[in-house]
DSSP file (Angstrom, degrees, kcal/mol; ACC not computed):
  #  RESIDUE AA STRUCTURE BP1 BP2  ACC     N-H-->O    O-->H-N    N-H-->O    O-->H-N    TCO  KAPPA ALPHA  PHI   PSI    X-CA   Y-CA   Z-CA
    1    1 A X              0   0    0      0, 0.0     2,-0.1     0, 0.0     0, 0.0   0.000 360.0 360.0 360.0 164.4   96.3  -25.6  201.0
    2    2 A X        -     0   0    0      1,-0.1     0, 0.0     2,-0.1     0, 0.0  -0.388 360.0-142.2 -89.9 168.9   95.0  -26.9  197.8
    3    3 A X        +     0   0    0     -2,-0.1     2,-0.8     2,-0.0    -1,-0.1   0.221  63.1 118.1-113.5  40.9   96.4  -29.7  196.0
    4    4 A X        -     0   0    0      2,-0.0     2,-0.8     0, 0.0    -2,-0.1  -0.660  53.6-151.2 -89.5 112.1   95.9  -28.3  192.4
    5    5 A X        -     0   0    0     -2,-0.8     2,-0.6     2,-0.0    -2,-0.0  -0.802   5.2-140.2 -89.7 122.2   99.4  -27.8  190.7
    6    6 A X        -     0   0    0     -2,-0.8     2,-0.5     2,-0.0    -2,-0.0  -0.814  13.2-160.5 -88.7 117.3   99.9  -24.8  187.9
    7    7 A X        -     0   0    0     -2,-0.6     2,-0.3     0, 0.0    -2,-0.0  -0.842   9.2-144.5 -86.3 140.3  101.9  -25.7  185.0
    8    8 A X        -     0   0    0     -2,-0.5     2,-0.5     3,-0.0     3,-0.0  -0.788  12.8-124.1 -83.4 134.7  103.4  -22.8  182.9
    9    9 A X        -     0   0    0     -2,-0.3     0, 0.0     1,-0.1     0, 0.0  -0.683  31.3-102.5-101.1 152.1  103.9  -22.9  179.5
   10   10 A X        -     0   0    0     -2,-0.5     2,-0.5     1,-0.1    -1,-0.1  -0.298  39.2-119.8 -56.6 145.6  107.2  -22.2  178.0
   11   11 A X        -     0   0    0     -3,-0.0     2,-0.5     1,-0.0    -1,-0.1  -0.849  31.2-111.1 -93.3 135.9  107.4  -18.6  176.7
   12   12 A X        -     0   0    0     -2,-0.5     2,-0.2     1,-0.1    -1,-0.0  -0.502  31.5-114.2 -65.7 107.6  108.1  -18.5  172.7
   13   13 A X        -     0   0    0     -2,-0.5     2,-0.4     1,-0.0    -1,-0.1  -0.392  21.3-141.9 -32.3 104.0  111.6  -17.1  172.0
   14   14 A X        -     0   0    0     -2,-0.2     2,-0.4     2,-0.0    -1,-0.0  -0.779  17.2-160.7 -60.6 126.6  111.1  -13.6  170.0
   15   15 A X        -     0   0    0     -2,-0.4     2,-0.3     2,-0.0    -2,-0.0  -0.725  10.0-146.0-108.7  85.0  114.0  -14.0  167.6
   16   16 A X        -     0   0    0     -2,-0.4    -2,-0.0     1,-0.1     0, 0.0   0.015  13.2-136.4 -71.5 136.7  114.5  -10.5  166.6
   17   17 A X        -     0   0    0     -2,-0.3     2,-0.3     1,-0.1    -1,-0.1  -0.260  21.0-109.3 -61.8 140.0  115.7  -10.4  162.7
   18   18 A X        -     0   0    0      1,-0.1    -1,-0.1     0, 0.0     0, 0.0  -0.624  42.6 -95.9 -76.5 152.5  118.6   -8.0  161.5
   19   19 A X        -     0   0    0     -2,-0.3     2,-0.5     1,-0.1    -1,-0.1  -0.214  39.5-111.6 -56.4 139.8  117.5   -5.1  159.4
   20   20 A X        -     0   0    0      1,-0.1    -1,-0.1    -3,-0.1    50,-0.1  -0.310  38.9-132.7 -68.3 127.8  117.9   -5.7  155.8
   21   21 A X        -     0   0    0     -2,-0.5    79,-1.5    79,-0.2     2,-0.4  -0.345  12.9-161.0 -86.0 162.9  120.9   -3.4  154.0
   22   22 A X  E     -AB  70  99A   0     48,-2.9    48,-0.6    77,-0.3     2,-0.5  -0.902  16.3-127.3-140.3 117.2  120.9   -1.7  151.4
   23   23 A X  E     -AB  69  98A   0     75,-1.5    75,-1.6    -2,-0.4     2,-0.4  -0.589  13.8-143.5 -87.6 114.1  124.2   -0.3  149.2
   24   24 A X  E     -AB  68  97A   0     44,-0.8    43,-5.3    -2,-0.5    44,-0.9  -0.481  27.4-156.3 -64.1 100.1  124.3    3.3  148.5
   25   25 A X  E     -AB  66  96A   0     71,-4.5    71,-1.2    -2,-0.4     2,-0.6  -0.835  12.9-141.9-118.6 131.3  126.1    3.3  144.7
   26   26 A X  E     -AB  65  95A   0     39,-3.1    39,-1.4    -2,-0.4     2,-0.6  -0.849  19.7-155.5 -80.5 124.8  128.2    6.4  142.9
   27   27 A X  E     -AB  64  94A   0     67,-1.9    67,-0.5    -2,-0.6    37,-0.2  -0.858  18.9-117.1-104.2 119.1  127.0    6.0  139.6
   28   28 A X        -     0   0    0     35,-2.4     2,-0.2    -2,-0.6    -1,-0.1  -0.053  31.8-178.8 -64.5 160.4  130.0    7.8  137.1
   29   29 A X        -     0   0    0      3,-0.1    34,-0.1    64,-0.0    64,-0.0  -0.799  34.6-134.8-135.9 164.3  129.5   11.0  134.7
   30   30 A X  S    S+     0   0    0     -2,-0.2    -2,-0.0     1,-0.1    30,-0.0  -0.064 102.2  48.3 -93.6  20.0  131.7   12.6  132.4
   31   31 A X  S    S+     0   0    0      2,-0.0     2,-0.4    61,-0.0    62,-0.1   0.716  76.4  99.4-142.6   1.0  130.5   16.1  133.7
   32   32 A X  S    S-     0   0    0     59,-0.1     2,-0.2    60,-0.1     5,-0.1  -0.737  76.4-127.2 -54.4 113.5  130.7   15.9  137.3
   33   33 A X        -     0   0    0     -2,-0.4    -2,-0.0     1,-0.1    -3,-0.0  -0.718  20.0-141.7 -86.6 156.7  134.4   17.7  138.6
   34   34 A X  S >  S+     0   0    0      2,-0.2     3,-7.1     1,-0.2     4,-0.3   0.982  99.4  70.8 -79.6 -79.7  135.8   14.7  140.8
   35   35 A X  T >> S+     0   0    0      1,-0.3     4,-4.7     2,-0.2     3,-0.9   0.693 103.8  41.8 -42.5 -53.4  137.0   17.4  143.2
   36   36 A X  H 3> S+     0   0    0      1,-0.2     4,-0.8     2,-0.2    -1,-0.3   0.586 106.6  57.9 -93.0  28.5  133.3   17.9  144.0
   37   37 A X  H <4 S+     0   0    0     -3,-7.1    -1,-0.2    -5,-0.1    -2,-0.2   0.304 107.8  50.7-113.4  11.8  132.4   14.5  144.1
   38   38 A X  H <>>S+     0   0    0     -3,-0.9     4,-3.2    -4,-0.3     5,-0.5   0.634 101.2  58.5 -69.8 -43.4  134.9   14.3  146.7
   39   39 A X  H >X5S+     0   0    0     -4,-4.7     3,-5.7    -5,-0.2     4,-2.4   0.903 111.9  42.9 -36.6 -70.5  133.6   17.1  148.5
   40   40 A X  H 3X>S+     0   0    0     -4,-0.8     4,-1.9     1,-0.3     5,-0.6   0.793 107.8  54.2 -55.5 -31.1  130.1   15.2  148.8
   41   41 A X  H 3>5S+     0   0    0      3,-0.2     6,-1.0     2,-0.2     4,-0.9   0.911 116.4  44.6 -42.6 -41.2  131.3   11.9  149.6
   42   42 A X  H <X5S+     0   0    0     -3,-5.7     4,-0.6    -4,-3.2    -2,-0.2   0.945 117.7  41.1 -84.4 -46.3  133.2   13.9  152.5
   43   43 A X  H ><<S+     0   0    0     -4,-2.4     3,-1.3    -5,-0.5    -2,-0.2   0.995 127.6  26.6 -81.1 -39.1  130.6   15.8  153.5
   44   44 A X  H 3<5S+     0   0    0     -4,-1.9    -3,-0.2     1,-0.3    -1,-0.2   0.870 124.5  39.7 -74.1 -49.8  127.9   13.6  153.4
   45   45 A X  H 3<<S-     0   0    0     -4,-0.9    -1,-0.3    -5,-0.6    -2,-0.2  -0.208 102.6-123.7 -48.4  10.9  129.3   10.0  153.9
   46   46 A X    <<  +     0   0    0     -3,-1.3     2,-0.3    -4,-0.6    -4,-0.2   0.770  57.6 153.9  24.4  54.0  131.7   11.4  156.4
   47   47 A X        -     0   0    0     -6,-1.0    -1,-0.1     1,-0.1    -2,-0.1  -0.969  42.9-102.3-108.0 148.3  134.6   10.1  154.7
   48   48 A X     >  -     0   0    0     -2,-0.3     4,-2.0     1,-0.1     5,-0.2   0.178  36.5-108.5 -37.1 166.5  138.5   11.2  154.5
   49   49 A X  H  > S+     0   0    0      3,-0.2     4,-3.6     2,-0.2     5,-0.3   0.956 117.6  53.9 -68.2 -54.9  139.8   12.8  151.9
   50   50 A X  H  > S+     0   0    0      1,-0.2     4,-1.5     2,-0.2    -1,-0.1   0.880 111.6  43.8 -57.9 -40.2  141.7    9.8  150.7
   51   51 A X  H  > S+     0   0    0      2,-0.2     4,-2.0     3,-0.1    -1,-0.2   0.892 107.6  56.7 -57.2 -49.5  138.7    7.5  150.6
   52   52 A X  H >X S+     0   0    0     -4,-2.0     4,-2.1     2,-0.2     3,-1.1   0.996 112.3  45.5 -47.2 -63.4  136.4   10.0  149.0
   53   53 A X  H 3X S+     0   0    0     -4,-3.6     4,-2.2     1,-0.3    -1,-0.2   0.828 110.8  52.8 -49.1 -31.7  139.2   10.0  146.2
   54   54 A X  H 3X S+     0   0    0     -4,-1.5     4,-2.0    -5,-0.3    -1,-0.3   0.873 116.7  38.7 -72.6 -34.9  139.3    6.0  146.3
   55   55 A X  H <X S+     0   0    0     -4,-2.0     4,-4.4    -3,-1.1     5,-0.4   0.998 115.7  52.2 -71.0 -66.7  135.3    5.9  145.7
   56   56 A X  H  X S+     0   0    0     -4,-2.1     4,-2.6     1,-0.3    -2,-0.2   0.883 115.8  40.1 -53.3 -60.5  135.4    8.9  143.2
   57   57 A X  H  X S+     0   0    0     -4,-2.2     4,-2.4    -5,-0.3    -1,-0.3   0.857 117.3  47.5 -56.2 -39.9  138.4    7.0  140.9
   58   58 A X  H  X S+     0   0    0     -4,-2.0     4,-1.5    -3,-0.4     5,-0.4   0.930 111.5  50.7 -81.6 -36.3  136.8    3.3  141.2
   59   59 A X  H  X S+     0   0    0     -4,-4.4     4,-1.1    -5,-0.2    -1,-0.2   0.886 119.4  41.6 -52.7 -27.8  133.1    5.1  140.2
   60   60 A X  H  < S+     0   0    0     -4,-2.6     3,-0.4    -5,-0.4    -2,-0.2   0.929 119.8  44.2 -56.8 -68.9  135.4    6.8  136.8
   61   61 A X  H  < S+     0   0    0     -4,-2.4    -1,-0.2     1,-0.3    -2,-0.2   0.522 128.6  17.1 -75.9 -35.1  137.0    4.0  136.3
   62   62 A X  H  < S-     0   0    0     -4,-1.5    -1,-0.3    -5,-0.0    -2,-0.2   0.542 104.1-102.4-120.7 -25.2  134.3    1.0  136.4
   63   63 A X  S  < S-     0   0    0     -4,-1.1   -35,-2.4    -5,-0.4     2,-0.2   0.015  87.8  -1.6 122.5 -47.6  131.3    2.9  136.1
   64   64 A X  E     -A   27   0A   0     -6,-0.3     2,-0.3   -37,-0.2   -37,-0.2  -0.864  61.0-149.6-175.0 168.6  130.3    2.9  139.4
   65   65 A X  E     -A   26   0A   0    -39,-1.4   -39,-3.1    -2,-0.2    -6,-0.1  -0.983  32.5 -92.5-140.6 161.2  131.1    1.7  143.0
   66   66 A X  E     -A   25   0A   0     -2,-0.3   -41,-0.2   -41,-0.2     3,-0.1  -0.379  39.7-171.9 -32.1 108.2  129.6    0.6  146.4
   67   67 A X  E     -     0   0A   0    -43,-5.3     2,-0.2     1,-0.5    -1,-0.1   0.779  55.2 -49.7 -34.1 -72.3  129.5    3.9  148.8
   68   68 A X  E     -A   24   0A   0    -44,-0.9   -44,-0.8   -46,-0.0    -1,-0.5  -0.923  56.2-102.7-161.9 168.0  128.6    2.7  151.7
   69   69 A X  E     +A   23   0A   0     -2,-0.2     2,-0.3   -46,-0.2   -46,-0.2  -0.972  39.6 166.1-117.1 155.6  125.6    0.1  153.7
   70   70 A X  E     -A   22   0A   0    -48,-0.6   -48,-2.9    -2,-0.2    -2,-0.0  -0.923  45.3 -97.8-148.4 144.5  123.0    1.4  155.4
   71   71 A X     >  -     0   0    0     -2,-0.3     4,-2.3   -50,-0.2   -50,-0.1  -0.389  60.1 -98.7 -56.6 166.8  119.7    0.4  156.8
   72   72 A X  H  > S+     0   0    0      3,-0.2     4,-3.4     2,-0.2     5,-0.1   0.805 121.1  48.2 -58.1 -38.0  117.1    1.4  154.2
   73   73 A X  H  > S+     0   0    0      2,-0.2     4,-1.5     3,-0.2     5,-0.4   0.981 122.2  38.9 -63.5 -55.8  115.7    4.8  155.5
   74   74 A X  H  > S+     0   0    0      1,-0.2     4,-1.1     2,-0.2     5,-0.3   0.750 113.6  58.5 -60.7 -74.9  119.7    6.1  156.1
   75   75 A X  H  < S+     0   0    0     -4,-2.3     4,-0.4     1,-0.3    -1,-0.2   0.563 113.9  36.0 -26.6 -67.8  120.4    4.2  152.8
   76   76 A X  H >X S+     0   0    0     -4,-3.4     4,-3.7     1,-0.2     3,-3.1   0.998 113.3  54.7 -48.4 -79.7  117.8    6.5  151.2
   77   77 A X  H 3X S+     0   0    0     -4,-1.5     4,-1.9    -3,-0.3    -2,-0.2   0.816 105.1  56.8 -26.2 -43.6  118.4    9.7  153.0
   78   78 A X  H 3X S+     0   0    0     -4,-1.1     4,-1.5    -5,-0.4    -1,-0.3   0.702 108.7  41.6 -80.7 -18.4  121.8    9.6  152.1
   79   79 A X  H <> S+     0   0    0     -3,-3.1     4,-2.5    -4,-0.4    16,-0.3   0.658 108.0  59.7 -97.5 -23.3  121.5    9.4  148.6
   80   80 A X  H >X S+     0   0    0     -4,-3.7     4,-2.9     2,-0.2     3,-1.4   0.971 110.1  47.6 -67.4 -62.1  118.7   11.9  148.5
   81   81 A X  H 3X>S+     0   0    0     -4,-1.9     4,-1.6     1,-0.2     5,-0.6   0.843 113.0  41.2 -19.2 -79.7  121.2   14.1  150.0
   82   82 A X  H 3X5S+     0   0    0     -4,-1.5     4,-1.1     1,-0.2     3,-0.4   0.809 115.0  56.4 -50.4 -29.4  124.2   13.5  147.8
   83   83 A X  H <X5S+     0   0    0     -4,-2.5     4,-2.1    -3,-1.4     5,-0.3   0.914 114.1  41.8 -73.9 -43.7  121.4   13.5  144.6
   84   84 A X  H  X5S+     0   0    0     -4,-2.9     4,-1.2    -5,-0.2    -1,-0.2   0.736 106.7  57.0 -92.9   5.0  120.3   17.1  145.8
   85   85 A X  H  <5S+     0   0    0     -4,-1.6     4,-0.3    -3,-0.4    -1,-0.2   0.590 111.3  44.9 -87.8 -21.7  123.8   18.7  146.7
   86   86 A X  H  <XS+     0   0    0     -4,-1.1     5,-2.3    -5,-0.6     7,-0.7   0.668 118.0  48.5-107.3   1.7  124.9   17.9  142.9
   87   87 A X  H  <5S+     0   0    0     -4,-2.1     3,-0.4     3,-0.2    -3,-0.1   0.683 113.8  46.0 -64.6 -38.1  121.0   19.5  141.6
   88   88 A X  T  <5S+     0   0    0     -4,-1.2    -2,-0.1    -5,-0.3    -3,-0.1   0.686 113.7  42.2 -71.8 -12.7  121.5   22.1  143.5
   89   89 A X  T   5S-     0   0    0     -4,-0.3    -1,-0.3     2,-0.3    -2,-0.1   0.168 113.7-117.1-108.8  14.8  125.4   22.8  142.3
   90   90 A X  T   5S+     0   0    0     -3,-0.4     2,-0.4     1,-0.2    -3,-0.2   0.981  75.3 124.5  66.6  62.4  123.9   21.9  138.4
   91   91 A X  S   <S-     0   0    0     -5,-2.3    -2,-0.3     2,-0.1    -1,-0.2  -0.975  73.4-118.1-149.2 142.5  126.0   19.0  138.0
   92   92 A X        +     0   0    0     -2,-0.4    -5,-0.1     2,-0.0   -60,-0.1   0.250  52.3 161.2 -20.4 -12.3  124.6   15.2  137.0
   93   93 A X        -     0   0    0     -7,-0.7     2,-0.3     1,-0.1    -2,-0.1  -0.046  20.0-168.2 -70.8 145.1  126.0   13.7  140.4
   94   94 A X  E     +B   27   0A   0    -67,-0.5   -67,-1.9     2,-0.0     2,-0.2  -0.996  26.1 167.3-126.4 131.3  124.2   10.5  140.9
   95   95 A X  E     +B   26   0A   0     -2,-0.3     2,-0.3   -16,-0.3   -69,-0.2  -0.809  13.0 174.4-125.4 169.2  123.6    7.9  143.8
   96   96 A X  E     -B   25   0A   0    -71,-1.2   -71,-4.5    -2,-0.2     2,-0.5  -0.960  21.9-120.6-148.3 156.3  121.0    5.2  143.7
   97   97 A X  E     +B   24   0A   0     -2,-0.3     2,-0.3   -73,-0.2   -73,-0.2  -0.941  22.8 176.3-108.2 140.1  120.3    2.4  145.9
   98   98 A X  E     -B   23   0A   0    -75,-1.6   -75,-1.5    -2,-0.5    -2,-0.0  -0.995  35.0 -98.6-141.3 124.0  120.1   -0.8  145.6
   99   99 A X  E     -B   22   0A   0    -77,-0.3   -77,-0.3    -2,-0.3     2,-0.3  -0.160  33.1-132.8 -13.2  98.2  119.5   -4.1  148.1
  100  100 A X              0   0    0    -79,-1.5   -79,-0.2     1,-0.2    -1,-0.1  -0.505 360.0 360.0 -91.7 136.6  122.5   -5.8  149.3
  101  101 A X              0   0    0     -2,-0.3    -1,-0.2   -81,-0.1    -2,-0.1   0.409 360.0 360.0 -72.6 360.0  122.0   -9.6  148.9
């Protein structure tokens, strides 16, 4: 046999990064009816009724509140949704996203 030795080099650790999030925000109106900006919360956010109502009141009350987080594409998607179920019903409803820190 030969007397030739193979060293291996160490393989470099992938450290894969978590996705960055992004917070899905109800932004208040005065002309939205709450009961359908529970509906969308519900239908779309898959939330209870009693949650929808907790989002809807703290968006009246403050102006607007954290939805939900989401990777970016669902983050987006989800707001496009809620944005085009309250064009399509005529009403202001607004979500936006914004980067969570």
């Amino acid at each position: 046999m030969s007397d030739t030795t193979t060293a291996l080099k160490p393989r470099a650790k992938v450290a894969t990064e978590r996705p960055k999030l992004w917070k899905v925000i109800l932004l208040n109106d005065d002309f939205t009816p709450r009961e359908f900006v529970v509906g969308v919360l519900m239908g779309v956010f898959r939330m209870t009724e009693s949650e929808a109502l907790g989002v809807m009141l703290t968006a009246h009350r403050r102006g607007a509140c954290v939805v939900a987080v989401f990777t970016k594409e669902v983050a987006e998607e989800k707001c496009a949704q809620g944005n085009e179920a309250g064009r399509q019903a005529g009403y202001p409803l607004a979500f936006t996203t914004e980067r969570e820190e």
